[in-house]
Structure formats: C-alpha cells, structure tokens
mmCIF entry with sequence, helices, sheets and N, C-alpha, C, O atoms, coordinates in Angstrom:
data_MODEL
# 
_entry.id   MODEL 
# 
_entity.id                         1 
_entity.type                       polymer 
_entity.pdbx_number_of_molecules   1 
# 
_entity_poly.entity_id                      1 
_entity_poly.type                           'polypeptide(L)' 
_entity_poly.nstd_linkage                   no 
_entity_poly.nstd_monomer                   no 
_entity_poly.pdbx_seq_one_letter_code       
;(UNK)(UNK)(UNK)(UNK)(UNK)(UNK)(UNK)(UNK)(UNK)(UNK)(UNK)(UNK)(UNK)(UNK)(UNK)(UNK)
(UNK)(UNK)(UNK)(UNK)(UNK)(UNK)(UNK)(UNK)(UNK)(UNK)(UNK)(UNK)(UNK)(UNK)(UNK)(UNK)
(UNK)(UNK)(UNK)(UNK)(UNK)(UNK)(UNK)(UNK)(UNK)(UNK)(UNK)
;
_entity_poly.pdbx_seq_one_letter_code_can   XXXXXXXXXXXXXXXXXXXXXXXXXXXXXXXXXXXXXXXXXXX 
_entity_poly.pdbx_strand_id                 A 
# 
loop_
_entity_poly_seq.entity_id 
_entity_poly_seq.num 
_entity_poly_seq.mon_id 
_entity_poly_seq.hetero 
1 1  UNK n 
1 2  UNK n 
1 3  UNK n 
1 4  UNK n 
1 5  UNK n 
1 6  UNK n 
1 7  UNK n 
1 8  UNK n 
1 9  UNK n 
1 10 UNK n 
1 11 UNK n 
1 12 UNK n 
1 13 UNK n 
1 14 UNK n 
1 15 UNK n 
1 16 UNK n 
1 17 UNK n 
1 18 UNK n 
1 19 UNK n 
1 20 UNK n 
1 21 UNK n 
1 22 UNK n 
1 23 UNK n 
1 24 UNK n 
1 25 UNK n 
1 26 UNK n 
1 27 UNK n 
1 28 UNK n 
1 29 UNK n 
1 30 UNK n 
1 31 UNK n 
1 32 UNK n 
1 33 UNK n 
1 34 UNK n 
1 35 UNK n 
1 36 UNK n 
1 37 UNK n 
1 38 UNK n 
1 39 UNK n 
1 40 UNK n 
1 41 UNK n 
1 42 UNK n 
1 43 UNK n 
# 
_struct_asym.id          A 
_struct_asym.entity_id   1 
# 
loop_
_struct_conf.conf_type_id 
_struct_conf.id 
_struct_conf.pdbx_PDB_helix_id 
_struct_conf.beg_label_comp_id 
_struct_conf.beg_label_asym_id 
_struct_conf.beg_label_seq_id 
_struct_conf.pdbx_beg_PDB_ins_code 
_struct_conf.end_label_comp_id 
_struct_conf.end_label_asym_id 
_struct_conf.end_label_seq_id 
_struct_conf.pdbx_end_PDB_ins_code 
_struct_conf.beg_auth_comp_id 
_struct_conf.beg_auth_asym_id 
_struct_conf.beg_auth_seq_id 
_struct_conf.end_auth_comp_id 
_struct_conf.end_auth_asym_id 
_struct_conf.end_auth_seq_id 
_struct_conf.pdbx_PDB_helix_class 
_struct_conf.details 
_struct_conf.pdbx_PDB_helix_length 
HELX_P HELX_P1 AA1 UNK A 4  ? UNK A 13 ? UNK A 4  UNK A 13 1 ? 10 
HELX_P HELX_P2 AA2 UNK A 21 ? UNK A 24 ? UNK A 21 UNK A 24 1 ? 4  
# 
_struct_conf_type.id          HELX_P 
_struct_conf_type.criteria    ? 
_struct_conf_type.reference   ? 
# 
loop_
_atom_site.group_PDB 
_atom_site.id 
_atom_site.type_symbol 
_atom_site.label_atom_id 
_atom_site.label_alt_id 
_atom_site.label_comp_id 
_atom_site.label_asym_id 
_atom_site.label_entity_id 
_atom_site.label_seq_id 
_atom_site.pdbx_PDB_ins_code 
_atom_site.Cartn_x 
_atom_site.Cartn_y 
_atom_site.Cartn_z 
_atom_site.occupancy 
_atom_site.B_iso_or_equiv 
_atom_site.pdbx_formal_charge 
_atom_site.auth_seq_id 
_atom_site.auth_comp_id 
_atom_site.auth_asym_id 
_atom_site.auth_atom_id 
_atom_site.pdbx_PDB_model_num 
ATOM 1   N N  . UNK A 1 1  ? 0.852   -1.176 0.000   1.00 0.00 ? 1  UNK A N  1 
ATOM 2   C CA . UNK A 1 1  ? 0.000   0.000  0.000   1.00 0.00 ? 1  UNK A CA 1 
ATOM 3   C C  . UNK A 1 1  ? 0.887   1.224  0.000   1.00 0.00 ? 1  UNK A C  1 
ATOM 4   O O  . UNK A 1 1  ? 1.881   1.235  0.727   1.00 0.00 ? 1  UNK A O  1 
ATOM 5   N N  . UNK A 1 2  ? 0.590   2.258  -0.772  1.00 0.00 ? 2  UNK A N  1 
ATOM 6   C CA . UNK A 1 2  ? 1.115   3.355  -0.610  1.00 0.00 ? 2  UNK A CA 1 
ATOM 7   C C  . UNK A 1 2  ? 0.210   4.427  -0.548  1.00 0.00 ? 2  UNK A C  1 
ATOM 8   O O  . UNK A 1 2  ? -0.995  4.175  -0.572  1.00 0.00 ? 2  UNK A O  1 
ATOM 9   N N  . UNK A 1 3  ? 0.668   5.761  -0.459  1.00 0.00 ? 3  UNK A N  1 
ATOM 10  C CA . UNK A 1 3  ? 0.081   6.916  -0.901  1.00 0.00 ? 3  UNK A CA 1 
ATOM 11  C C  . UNK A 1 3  ? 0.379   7.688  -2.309  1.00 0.00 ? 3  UNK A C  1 
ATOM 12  O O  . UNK A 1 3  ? 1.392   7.356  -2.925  1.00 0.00 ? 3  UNK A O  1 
ATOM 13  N N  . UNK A 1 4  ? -0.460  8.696  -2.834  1.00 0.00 ? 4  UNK A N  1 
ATOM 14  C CA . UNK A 1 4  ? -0.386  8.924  -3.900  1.00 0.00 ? 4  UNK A CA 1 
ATOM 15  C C  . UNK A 1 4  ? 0.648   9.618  -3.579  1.00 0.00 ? 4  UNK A C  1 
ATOM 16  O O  . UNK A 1 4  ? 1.568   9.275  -4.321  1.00 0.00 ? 4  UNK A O  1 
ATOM 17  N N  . UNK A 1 5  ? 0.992   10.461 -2.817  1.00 0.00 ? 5  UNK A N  1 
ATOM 18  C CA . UNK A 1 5  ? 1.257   12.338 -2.654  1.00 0.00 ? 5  UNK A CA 1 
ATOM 19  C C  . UNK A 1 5  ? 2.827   11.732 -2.877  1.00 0.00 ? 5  UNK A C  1 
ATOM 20  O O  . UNK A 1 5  ? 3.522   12.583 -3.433  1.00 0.00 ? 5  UNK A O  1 
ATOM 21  N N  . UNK A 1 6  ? 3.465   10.641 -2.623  1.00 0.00 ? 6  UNK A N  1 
ATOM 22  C CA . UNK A 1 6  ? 5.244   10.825 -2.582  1.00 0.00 ? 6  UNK A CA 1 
ATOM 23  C C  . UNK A 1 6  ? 5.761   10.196 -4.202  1.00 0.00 ? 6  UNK A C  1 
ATOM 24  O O  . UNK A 1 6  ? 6.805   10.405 -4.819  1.00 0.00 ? 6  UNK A O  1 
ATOM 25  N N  . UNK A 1 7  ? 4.789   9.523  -4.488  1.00 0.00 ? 7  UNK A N  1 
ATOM 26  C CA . UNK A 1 7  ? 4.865   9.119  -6.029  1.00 0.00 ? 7  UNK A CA 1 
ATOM 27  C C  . UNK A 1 7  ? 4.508   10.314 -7.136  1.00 0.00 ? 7  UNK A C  1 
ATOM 28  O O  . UNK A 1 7  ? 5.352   10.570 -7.994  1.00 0.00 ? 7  UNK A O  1 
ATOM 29  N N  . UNK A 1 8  ? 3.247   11.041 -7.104  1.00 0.00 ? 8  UNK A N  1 
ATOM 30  C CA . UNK A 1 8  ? 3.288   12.349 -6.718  1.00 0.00 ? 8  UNK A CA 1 
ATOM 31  C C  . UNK A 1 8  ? 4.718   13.539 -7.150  1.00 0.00 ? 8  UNK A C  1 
ATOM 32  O O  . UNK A 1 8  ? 4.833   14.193 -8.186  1.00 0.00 ? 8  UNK A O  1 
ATOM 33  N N  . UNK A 1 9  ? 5.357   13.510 -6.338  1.00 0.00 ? 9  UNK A N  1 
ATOM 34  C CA . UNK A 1 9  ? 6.370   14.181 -5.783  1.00 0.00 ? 9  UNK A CA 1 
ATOM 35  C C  . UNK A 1 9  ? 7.867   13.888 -6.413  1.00 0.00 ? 9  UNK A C  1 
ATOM 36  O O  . UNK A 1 9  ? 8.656   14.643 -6.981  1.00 0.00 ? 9  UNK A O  1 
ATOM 37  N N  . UNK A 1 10 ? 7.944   12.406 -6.064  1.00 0.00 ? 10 UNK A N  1 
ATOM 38  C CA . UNK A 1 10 ? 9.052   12.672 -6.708  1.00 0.00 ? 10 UNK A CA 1 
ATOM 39  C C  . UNK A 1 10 ? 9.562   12.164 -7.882  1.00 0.00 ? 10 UNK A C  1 
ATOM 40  O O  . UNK A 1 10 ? 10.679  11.675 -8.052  1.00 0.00 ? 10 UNK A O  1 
ATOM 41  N N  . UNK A 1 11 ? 8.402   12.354 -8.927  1.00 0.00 ? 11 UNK A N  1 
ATOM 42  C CA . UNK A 1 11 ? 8.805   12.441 -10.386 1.00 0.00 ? 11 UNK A CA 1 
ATOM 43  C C  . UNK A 1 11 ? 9.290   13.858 -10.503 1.00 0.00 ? 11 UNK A C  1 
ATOM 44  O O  . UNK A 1 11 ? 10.102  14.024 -11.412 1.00 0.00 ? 11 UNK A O  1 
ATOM 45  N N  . UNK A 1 12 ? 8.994   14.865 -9.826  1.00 0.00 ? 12 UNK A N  1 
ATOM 46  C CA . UNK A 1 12 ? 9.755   16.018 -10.344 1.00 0.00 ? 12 UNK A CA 1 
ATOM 47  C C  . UNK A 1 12 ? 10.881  16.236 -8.771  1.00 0.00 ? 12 UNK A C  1 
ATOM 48  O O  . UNK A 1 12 ? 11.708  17.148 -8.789  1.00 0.00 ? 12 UNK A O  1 
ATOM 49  N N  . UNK A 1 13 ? 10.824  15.769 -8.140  1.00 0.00 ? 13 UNK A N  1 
ATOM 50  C CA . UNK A 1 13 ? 12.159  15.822 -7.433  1.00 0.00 ? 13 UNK A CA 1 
ATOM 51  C C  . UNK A 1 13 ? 13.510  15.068 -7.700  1.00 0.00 ? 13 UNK A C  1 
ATOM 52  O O  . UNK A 1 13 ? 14.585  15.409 -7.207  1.00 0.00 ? 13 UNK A O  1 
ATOM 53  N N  . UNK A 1 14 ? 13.287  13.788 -8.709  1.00 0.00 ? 14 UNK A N  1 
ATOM 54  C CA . UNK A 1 14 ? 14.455  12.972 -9.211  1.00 0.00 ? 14 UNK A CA 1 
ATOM 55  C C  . UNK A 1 14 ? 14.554  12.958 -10.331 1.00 0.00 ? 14 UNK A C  1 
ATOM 56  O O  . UNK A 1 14 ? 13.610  12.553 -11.010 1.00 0.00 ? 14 UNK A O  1 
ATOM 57  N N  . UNK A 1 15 ? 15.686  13.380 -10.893 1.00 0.00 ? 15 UNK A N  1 
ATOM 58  C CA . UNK A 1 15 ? 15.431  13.342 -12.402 1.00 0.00 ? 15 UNK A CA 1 
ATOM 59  C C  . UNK A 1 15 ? 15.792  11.747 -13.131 1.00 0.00 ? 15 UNK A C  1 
ATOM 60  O O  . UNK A 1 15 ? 15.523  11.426 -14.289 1.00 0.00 ? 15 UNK A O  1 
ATOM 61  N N  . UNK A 1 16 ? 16.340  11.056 -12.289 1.00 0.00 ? 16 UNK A N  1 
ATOM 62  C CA . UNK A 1 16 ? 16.250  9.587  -12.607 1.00 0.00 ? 16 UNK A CA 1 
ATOM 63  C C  . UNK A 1 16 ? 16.143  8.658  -11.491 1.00 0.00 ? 16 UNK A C  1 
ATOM 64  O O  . UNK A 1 16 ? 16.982  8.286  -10.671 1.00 0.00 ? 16 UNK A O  1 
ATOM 65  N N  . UNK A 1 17 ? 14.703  8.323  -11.681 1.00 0.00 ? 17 UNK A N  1 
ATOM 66  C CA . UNK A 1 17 ? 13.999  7.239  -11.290 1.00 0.00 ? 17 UNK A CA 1 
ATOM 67  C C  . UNK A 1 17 ? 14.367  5.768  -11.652 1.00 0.00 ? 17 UNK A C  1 
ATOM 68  O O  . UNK A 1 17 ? 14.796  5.731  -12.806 1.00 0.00 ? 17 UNK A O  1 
ATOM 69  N N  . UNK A 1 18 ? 14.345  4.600  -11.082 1.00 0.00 ? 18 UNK A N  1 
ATOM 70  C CA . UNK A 1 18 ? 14.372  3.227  -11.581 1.00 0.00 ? 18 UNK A CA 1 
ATOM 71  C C  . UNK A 1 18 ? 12.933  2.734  -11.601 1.00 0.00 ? 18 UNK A C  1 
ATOM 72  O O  . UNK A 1 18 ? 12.764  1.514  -11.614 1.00 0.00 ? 18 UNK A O  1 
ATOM 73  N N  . UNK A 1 19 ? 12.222  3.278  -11.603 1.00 0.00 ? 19 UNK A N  1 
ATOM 74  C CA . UNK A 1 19 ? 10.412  2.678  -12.496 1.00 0.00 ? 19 UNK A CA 1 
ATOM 75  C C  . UNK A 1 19 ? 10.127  4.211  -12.713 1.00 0.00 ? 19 UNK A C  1 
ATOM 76  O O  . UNK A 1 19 ? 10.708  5.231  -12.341 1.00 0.00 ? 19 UNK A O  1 
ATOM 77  N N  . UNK A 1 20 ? 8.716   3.901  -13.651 1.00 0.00 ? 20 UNK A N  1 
ATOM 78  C CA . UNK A 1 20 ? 8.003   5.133  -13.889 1.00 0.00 ? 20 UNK A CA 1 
ATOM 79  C C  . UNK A 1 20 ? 6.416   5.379  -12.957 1.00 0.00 ? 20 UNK A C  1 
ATOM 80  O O  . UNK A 1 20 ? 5.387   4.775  -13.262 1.00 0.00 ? 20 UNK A O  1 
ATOM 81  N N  . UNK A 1 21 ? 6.475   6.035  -12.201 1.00 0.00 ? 21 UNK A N  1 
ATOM 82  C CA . UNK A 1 21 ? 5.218   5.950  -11.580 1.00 0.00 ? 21 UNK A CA 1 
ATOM 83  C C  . UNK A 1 21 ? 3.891   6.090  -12.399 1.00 0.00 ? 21 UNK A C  1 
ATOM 84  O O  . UNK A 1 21 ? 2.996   5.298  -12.104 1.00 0.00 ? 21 UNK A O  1 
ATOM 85  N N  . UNK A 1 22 ? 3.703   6.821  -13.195 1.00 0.00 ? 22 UNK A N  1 
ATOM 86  C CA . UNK A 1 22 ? 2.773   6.446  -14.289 1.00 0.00 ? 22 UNK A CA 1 
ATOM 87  C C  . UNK A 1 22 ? 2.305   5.427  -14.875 1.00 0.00 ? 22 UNK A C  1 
ATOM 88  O O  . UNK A 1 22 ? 1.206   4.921  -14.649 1.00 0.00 ? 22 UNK A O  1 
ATOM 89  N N  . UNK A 1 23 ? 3.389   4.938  -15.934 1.00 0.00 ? 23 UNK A N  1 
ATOM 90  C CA . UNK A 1 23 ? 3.014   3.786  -16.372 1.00 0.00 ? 23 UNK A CA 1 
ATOM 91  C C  . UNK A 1 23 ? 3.625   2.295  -15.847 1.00 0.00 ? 23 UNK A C  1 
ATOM 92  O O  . UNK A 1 23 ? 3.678   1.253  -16.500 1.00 0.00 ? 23 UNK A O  1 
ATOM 93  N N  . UNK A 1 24 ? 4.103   2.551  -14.348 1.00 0.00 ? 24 UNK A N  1 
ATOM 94  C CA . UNK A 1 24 ? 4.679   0.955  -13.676 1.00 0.00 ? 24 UNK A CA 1 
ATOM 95  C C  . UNK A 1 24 ? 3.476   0.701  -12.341 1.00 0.00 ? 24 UNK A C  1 
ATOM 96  O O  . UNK A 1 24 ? 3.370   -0.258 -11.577 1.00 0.00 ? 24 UNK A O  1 
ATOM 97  N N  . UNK A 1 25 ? 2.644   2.000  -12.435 1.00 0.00 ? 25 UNK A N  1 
ATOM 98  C CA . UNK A 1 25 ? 1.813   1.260  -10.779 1.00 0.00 ? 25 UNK A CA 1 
ATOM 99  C C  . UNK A 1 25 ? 0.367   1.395  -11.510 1.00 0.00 ? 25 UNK A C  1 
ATOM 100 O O  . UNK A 1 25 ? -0.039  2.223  -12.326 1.00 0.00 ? 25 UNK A O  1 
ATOM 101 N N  . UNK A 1 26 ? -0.294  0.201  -10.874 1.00 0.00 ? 26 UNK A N  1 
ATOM 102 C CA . UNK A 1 26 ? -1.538  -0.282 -11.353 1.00 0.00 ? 26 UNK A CA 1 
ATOM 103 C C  . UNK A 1 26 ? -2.664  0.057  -10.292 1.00 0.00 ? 26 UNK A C  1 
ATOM 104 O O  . UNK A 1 26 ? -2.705  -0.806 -9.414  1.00 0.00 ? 26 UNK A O  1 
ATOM 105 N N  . UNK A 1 27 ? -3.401  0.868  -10.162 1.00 0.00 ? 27 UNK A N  1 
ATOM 106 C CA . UNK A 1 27 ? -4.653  0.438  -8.992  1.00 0.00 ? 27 UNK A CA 1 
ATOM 107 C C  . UNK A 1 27 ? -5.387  -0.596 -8.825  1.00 0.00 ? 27 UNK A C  1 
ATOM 108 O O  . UNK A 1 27 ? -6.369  -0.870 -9.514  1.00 0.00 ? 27 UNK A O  1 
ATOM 109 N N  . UNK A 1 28 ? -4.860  -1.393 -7.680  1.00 0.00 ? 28 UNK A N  1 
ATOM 110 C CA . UNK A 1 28 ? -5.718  -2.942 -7.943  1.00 0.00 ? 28 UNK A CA 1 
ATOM 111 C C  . UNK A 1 28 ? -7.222  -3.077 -7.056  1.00 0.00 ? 28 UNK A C  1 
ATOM 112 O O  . UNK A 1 28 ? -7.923  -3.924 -7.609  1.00 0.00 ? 28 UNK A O  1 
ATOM 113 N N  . UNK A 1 29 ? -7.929  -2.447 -5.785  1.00 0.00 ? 29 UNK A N  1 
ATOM 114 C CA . UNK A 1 29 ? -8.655  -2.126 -4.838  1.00 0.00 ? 29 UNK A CA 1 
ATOM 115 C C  . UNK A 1 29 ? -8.914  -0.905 -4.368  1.00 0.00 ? 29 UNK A C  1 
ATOM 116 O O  . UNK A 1 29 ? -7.972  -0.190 -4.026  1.00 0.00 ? 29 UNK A O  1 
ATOM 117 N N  . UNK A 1 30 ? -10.140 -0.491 -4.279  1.00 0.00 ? 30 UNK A N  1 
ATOM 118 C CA . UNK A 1 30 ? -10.414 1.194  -3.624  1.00 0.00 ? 30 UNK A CA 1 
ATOM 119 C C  . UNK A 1 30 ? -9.927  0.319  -1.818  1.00 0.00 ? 30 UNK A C  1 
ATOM 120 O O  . UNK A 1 30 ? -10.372 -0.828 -1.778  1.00 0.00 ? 30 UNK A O  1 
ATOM 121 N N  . UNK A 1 31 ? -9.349  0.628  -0.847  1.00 0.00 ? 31 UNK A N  1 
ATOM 122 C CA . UNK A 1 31 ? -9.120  0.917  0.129   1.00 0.00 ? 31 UNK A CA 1 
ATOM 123 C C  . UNK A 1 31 ? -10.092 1.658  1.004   1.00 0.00 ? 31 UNK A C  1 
ATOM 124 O O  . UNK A 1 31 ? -11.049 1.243  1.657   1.00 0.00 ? 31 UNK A O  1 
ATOM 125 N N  . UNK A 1 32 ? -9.542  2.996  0.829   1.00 0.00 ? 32 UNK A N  1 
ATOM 126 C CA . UNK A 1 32 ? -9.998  3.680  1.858   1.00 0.00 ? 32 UNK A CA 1 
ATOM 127 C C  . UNK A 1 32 ? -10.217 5.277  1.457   1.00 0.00 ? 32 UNK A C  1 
ATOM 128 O O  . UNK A 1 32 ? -10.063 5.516  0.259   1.00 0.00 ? 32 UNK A O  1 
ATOM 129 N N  . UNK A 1 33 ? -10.543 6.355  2.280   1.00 0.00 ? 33 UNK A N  1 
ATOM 130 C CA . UNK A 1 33 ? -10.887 7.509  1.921   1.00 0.00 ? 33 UNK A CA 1 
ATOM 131 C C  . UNK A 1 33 ? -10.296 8.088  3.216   1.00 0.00 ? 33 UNK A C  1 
ATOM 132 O O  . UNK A 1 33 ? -10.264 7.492  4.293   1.00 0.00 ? 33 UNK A O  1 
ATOM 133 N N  . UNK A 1 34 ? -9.863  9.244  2.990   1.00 0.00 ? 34 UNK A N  1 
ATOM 134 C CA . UNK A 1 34 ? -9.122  9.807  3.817   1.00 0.00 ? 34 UNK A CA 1 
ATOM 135 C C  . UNK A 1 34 ? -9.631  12.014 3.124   1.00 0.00 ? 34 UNK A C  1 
ATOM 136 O O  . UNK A 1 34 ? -9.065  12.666 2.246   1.00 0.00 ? 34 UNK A O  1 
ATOM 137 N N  . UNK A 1 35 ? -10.471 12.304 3.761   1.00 0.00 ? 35 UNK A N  1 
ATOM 138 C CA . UNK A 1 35 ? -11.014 13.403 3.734   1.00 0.00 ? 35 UNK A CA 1 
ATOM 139 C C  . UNK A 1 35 ? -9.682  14.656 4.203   1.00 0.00 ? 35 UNK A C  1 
ATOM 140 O O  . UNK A 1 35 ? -8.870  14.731 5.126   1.00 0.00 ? 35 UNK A O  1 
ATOM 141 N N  . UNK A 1 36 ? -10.021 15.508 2.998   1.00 0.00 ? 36 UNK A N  1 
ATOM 142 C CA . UNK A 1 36 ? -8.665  16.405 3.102   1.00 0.00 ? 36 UNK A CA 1 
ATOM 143 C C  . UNK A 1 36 ? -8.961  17.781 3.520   1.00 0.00 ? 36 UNK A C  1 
ATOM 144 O O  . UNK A 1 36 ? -9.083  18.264 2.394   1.00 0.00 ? 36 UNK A O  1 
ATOM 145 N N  . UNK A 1 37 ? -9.158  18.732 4.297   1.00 0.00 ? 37 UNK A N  1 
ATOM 146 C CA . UNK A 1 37 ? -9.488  20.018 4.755   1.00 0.00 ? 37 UNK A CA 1 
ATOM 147 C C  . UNK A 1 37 ? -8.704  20.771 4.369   1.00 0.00 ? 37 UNK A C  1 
ATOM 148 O O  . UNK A 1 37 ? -7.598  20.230 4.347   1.00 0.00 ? 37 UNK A O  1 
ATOM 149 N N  . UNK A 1 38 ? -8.669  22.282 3.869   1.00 0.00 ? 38 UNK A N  1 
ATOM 150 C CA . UNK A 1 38 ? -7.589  22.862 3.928   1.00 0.00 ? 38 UNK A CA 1 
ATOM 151 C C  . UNK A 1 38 ? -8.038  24.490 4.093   1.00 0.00 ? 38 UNK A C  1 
ATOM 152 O O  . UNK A 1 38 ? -8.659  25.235 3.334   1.00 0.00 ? 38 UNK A O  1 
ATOM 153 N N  . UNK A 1 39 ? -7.525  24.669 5.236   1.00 0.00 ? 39 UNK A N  1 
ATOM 154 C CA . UNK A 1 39 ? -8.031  26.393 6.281   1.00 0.00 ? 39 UNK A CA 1 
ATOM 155 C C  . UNK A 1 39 ? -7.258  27.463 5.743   1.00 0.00 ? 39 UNK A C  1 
ATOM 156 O O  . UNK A 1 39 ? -6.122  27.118 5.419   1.00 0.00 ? 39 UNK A O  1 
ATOM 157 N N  . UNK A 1 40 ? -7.475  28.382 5.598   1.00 0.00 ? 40 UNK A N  1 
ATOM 158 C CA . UNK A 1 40 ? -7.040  29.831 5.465   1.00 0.00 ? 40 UNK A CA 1 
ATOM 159 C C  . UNK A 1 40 ? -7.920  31.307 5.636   1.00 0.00 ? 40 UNK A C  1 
ATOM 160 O O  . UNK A 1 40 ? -9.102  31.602 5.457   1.00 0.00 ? 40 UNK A O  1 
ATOM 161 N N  . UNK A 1 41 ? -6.814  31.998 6.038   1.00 0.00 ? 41 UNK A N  1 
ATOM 162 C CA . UNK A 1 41 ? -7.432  33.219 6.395   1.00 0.00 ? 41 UNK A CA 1 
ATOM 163 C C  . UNK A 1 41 ? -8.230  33.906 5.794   1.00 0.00 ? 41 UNK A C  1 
ATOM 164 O O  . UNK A 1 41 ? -8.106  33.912 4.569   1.00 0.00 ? 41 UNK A O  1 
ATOM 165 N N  . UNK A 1 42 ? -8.969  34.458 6.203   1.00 0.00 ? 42 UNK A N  1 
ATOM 166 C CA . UNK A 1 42 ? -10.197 35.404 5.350   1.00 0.00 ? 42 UNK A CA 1 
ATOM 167 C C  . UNK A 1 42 ? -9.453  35.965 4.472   1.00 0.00 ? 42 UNK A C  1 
ATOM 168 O O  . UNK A 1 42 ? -9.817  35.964 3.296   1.00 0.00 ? 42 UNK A O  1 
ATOM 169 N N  . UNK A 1 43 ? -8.005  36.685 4.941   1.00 0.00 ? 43 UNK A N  1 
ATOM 170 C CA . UNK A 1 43 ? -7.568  38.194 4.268   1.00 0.00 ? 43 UNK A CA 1 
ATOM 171 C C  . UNK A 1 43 ? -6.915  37.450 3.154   1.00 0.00 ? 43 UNK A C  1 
ATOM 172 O O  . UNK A 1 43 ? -6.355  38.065 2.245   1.00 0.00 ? 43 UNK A O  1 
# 
C-alpha cells in the first residue's frame, strides 16, 4: 500500500527514477478515503 502524494512528488524531485510511476503502478482495490481540509485566512 502506498500513498499517492510521494509518487506524486518525486517524479519532479528525481530526475532519474528506476520505475516510472505512471506507467509501472496499477490500482488494484479502492481501500480507503481519507477526507482532506484545507483552512485559510479570510484576508
């Protein structure tokens, strides 16, 4: 199991990878849901 956000990430943080996260990871099962909030100031 992983998360999306570091696969994500570091296609543009490494410029050479040993797989391609795109076309080497498959979604095999929905899991789970994990609800994302995100707060900021009025101004």
């Amino acid at each position: 199991m992983a998360s999306v956000s570091p696969n994500a990430v570091n296609i543009h943080l490494y410029s050479k990878l040993l797989f391609d996260p795109i076309r080497d990871f498959e979604p095999v099962i929905y899991f789970s849901q994990v609800p994302n909030i995100l707060v900021v100031a009025a101004g």
